[in-house]
Steps between C-alpha positions, in 0.01 A plus 500: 500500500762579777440538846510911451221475329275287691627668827312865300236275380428391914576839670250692240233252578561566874524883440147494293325341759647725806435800282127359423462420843629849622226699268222268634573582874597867398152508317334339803701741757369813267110377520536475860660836544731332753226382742505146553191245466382536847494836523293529248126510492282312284445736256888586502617134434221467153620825401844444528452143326343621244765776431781215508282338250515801280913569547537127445282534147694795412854382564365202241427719285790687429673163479268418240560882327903408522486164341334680228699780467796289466369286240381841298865611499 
């Protein structure tokens, strides 16, 4: 290996986990509609949990769906 290729190897690791970490709070920002946590009522904050919950399942999913796809063709 040279060092071009472990310096790609390194910044795609880095850019998969800002990307990952940039749909979780965009997920998490979405549920909320923009409020933050203690503006939120009770009832607000389960909802919007639970709705995170659901975008976080989905985005999972369609990982799931690509890594199949990809092995399909």
């Amino acid at each position: 290996m040279n060092i071009n290729q472990i310096i790609n190897m390194v910044i795609r690791q880095v850019t998969r986990r800002l990307v990952n970490k940039g749909v979780d709070v965009g997920i998490d920002m979405a549920s909320r509609r923009g409020k933050s946590k203690d503006d939120m009522t009770d009832d607000e904050r389960s909802r919007a949990q639970s709705q995170a919950r659901q975008g976080k399942d989905m985005v999972k999913r369609a990982k799931q769906a690509r890594r199949v796809t990809r092995k399909l063709f």
